[in-house]
Every structure is written in structure tokens, then in C-alpha cells.
C-alpha positions in Angstrom: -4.5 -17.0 0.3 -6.1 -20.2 0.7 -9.4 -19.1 1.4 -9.6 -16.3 -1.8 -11.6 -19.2 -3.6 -14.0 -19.1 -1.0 -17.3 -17.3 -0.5 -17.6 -16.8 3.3 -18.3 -14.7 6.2 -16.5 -14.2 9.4 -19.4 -13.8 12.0 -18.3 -12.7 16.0 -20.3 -15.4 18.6 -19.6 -14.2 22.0 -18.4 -17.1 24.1 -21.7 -18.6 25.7 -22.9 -19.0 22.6 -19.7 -20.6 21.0 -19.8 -24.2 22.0 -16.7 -25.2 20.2 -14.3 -22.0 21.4 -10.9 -22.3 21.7 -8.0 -20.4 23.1 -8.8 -17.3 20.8 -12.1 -16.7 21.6 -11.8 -16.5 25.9 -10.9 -13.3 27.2 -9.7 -15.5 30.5 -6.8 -16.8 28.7 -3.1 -14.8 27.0 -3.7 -13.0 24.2 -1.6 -14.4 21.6 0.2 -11.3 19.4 1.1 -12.8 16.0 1.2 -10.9 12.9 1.3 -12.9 9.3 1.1 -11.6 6.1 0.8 -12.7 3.0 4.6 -12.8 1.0 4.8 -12.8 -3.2 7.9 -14.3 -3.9 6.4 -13.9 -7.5 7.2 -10.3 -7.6 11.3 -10.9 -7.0 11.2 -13.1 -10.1 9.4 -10.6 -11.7 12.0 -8.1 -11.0 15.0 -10.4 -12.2 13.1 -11.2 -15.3 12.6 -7.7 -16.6 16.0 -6.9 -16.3 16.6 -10.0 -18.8 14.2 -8.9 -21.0 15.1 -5.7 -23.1 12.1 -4.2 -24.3 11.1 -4.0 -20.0 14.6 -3.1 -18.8 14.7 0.1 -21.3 11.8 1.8 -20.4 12.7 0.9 -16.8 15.7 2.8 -17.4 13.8 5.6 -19.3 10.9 5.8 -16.8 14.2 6.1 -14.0 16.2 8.9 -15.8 12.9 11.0 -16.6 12.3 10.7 -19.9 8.8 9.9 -21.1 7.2 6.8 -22.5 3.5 5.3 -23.8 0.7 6.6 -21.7 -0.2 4.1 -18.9 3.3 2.7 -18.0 4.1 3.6 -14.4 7.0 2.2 -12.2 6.0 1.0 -8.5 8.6 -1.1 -6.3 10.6 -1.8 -9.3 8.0 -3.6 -11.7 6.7 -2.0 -14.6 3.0 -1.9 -14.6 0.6 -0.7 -17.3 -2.5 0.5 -16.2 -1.5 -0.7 -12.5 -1.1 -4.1 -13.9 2.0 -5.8 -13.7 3.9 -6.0 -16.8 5.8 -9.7 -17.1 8.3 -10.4 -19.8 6.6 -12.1 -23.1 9.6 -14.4 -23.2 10.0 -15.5 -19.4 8.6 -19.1 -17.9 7.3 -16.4 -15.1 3.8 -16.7 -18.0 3.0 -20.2 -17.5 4.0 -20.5 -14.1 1.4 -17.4 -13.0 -1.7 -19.2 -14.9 -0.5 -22.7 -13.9 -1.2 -21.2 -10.0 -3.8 -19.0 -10.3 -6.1 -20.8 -12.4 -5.0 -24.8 -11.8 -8.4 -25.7 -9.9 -5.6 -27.9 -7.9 
């Protein structure tokens, strides 16, 4: 996530050439087998919020017992989207708090 911002380009050196390897580049030495992912906490709060907010929580219900709303709503892991965009409640802090972090140049 920190490096979204970034233009850059991930280039392979093999190991004579890379006068500044480390541990991850020499075949000689363990293999390390760590697995990260990225984790939006943003989402649960998401979730919570709609269910606060009762224009979002009824067509959650309605999109959940069948019946049919406005073209372009859809229901994925429990957050309404529109469009495939993430519908969060007019009336939550969630707002502010998304632009604050994804366009603060901080």
C-alpha cells in the first residue's frame, strides 16, 4: 500500500550483478516462506455503517430476500455497491475519513 503512489518497476538482477544482495536474492541461503496481504479494515466499518443507515440496510434486505431494486445495485461480501463501487452511508464519518486517507498527500 505504501508504494501505490509510486511509479516504479521491479527489475530481476541475477546475483553477480547485484552488488548490494541480500538474504532474498542468494539461492545459497533458506528460503524464507512469508505470505502478507493487504487487510481493509475500512470494509467492516463499512458494513456496521449500512446497517445504521436505513435507506442501505433496506435494500440490503430487499436485495437478500429476492426482490428487485434500481439497476446497478449488487450485493458482494455484505456491502452494497453500485456499479461495483462501494456504496458508504451519506450520513456516516466513514466520508471524511476515506478522503482524509486517500487523498491527504501526508
Amino acid at each position: 500500500m505504501k508504494l501505490i503512489g509510486f511509479d516504479f518497476e521491479i527489475k530481476y538482477r541475477p546475483g553477480k550483478l547485484n552488488t548490494v544482495a541480500d538474504m532474498l536474492s542468494r539461492k545459497d541461503h533458506a528460503q524464507l516462506f512469508a505470505f502478507t496481504c493487504p487487510v481493509f479494515g475500512i470494509f467492516d466499518d463499512i458494513r456496521i455503517a449500512s446497517q445504521h443507515d436505513t435507506t442501505i440496510a433496506t435494500m440490503l434486505l430487499d436485495i437478500s430476500n429476492g426482490k428487485p431494486i434500481a439497476p446497478g445495485y449488487s450485493v458482494r461480501q455484505g456491502l452494497l455497491l453500485f456499479n461495483g463501487r462501494v456504496v458508504v452511508p451519506q450520513e456516516s464519518a466513514l466520508r471524511a475519513r476515506l478522503l482524509r486517507e486517500f487523498h491527504s498527500s501526508s
